[in-house]
Structures are given as structure tokens and as C-alpha cells.
N, C-alpha and C positions, 0 to 999 in steps of 0.2 A: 504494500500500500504506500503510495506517493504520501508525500507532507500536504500536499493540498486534497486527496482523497481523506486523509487521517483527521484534517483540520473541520473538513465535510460531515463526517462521519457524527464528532462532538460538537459541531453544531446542530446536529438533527437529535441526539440525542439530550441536549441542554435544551431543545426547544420541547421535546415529548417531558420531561424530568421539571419542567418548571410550567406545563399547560395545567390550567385550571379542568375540572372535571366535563365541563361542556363544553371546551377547546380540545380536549383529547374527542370526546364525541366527533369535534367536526374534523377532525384529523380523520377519523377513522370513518364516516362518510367520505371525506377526499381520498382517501387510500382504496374505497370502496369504487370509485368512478375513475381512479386512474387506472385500476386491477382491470377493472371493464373494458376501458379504452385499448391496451395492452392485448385483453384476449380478442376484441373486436378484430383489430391490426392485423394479429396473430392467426385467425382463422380466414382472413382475404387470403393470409400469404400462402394459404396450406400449413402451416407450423403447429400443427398439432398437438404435440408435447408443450408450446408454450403457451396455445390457448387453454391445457387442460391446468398447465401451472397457477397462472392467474386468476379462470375460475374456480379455483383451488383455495384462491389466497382471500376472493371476495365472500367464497362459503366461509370461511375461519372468521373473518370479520362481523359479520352475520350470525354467526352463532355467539362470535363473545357478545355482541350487542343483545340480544336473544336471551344470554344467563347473565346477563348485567341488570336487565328491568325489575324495577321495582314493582313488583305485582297488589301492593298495598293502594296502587294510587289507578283509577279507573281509565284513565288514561295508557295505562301498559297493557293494559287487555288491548288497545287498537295497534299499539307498538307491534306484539308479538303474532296480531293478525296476518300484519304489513311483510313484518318477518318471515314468517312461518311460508308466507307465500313467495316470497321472492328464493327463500332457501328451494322451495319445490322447483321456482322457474329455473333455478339456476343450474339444478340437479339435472332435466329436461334440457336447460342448454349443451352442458358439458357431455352430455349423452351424445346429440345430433351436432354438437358446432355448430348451432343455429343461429347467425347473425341477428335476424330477426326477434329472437327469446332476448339477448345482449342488449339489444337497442331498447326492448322493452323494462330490462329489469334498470339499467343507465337511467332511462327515463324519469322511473320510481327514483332511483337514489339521488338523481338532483331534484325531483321536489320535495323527498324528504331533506337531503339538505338544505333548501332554501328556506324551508319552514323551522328547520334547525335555529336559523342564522337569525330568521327573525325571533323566534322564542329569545335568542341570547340578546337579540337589541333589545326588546322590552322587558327584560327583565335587571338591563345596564349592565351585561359580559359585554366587556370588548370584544370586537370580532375586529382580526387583524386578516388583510389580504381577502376580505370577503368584496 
């Protein structure tokens, strides 16, 4: 690892180590839509192995969000609805490589993020780069 990969590296991980609880959230919707975009890429090319990687990597994301809800608050009953389905879509994607499944579960993940973003304005979280 170069000095400027290394330098990289601890800034990504000073920015996860000091995120607030609803900035890691939209971390991990952003990790969730670039995973997407990656497999999307990925399956125009034929690359197979790296489309199945990164739907791989947005099911993981999707599960820790999944065992992270607080089921106390009525509100997480519609969370893990949301979830629950897009885990099925995703599963259906990674089976077929279907472009079309990808563009649909992307779709979801940035209206859930945008709805993220604004929960965090009205509630006065900073949202940085949104």
C-alpha cells in the first residue's frame, strides 16, 4: 500500500469512527447504491463474478440495517417491510443478473435515502455532501 492509499484508507476510516448514528445510516444507504451501480456496470460487461460480488455486498448491508431496527417504534414495522423486500429483489437479481431487478431495487435505495436525508435535516443532523 502506497503512502497516499494508506493516508486514504485512515481517512475513510476517521470519517466511519467519528459518524454520528444517522450518518453511518447514510453511509451505508450510499455504500448500498454505489454496491448497485458497480453490479449494474458489472453485468452490461458480462463480469459475472463481480456482479454477484456487489450484490453480495448490498445483501450484507441490508441485513445489518434489517437487525439494527428498533422494533419498539411503529415505524420499523415499515423499515423491515421495505427490507425484507428488497432482500427478496435482490436475491431474484443475483439469480438472473437482471438489470432491470438492479435499476428497480437502486430506485428504492435512493428514495429511501433521500427520505433518510431529510429525517436528518428536521431533526438538525448535519448532512455533509448531501
Amino acid at each position: 500500500m502506497t503512502a497516499q492509499q494508506n493516508a486514504y484508507a485512515q481517512y475513510k476510516n476517521n470519517k466511519v469512527m467519528t459518524a454520528s448514528g444517522p450518518e453511518l445510516t447514510l453511509m451505508l444507504y450510499d455504500g448500498a447504491i454505489k454496491f448497485l451501480n458497480i453490479a449494474d456496470f458489472a453485468i452490461e460487461k458480462k463480469d459475472i463474478q463481480k456482479a454477484h460480488d456487489n450484490i453480495i455486498k448490498v445483501e450484507r448491508i441490508i441485513e445489518y440495517l434489517r437487525n439494527t431496527l428498533d422494533m419498539k417504534y411503529a415505524v420499523a414495522q415499515d423499515f423491515e417491510n421495505m427490507y425484507s423486500y428488497i432482500a427478496r429483489r435482490l436475491v431474484e437479481a443475483n439469480i438472473s443478473k437482471d438489470k432491470e431487478i438492479i435499476a428497480e431495487v437502486n430506485k428504492h435505495m435512493h428514495a429511501i435515502r433521500d427520505n433518510w436525508i431529510e429525517v436528518m435535516r428536521a431533526n438538525h443532523v448535519y448532512v455533509k455532501d448531501a
